[in-house]
C-alpha positions in Angstrom: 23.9 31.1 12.9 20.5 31.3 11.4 18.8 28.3 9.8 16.7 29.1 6.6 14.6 25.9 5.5 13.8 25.7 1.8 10.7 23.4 1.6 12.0 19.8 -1.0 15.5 20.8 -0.7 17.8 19.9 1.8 20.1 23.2 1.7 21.0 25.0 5.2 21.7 28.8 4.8 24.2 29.4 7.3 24.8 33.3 8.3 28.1 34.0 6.3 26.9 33.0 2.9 28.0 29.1 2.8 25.9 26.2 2.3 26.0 22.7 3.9 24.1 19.6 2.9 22.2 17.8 5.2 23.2 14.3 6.2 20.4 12.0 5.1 20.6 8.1 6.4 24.1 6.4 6.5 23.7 3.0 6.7 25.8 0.7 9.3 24.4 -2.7 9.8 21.9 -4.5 8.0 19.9 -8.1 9.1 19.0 -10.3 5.8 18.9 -13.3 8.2 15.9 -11.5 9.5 13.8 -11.4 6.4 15.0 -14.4 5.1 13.4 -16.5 9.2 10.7 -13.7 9.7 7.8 -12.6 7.7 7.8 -8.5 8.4 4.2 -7.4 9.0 5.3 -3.4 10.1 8.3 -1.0 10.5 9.0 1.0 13.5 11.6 3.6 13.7 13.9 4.4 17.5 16.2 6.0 18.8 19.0 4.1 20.6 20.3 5.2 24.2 24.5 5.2 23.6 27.2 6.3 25.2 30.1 8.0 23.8 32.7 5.7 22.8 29.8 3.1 21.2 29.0 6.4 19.1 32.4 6.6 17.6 32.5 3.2 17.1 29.1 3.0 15.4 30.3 6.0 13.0 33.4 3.6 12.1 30.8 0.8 11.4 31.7 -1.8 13.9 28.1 -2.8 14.9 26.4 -6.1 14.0 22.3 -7.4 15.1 22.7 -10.9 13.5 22.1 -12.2 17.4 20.1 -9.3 18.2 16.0 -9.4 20.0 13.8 -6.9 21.2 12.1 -7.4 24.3 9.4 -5.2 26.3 10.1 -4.7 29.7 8.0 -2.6 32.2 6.8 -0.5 29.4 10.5 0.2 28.0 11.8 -1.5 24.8 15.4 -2.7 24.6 17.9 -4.8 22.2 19.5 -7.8 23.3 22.5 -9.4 21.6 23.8 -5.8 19.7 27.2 -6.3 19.6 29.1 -2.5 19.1 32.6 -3.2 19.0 34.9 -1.3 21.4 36.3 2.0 20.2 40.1 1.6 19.4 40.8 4.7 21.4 38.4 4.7 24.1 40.3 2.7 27.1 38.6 2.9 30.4 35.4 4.9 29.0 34.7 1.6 26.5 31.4 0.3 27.7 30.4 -4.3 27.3 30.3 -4.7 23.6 27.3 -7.0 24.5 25.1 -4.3 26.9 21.8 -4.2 26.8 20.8 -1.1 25.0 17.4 1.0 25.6 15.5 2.0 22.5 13.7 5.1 22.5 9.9 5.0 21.2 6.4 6.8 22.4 4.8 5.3 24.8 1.3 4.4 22.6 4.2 2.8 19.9 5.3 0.8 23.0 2.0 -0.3 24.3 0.5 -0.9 20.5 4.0 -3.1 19.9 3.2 -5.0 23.8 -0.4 -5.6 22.5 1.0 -7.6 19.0 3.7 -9.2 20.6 1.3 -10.7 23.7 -0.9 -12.5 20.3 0.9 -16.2 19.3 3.7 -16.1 17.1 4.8 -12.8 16.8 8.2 -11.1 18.1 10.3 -7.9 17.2 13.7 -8.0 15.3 16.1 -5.2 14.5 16.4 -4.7 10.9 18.9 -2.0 10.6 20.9 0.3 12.4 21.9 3.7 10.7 22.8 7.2 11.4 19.7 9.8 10.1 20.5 13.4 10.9 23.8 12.7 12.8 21.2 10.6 15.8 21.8 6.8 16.1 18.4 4.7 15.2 17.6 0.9 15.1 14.3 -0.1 12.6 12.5 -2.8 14.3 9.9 -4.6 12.6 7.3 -6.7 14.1 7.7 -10.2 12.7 6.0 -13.7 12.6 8.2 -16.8 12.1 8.3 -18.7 8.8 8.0 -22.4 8.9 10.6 -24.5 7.2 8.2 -25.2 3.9 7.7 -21.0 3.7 11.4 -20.6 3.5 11.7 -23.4 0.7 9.0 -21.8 -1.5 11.0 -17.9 -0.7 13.7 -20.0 -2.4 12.4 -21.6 -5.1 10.9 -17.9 -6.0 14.6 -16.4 -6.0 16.0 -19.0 -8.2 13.4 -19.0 -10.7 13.8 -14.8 -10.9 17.4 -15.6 -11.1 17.3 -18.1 -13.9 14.4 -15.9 -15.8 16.6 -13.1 -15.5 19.6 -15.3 -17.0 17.6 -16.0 -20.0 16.5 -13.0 -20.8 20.0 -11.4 -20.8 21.1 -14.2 -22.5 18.3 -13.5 -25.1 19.3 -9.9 -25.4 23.5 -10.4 -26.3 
């Protein structure tokens, strides 16, 4: 099978003639609870260490990071609180739904993220977990907590888009 690239599209020539389309990012599990506590200063994209059975069940969409964390641990990053659900079919080869999972990043990322996190008030949440190019990744964001009157005036801000965007369909009818 030869692999002919065509630079801006995403077209694979495969030796026999046919054509396949490349998968781009399928989305399985998104935290709003995150943006809605945390105030997201940067984005980091991993890889996630998973064993078989957690990958099939990932591909069916049973994977939630309400509860998730990310902690740093002797220069290795991994998520706490991931729930995967077990794979239907999997039996004995089904893995804790709860495991800790490791997260694959270079080591500067690591020790850049280690240097943020040791300054007050800042911690690392997963944001989403998808599939990009068939490999399972987790974005983490570095975050810094709201306080109570931050999350009031994030509020106040969505109602008052909500109710200008009311009137102006209202207006438009």
């Amino acid at each position: 099978m030869t692999k002919k690239r065509k630079t801006g599209d995403l077209r694979i020539e495969l030796e026999w003639g046919q054509s396949m389309v490349k998968e781009q990012m399928k989305l399985i599990a998104n935290n709003k609870k995150a943006y809605h506590d945390f105030f997201i200063e940067e984005k980091y994209e991993a890889g996630i260490c998973l064993h078989g059975t957690e990958v099939k069940s990932m591909r069916m969409g049973k994977c939630s990071i309400k509860e998730a964390f990310v902690r740093i641990e002797n220069g290795e990053i991994f998520v706490y609180g991931m729930h995967v659900s077990p794979y239907e079919k999997g039996n004995i080869f089904n893995k804790d739904p709860l495991r800790v999972k490791k997260l694959l990043l270079h080591k500067q990322e690591i020790h850049k993220l280690a240097g943020k996190i040791a300054e007050k008030g800042y911690t690392l949440v997963p944001l989403q977990v998808y599939f990009k190019d068939g490999r399972a990744k987790v974005e983490i964001g570095l975050a810094k907590g709201k306080k109570l009157y931050d999350k009031r005036q994030d509020i106040a801000k969505k109602d008052q888009r909500r109710e200008s965007e009311r009137e102006f369909k209202i207006r438009n009818l």
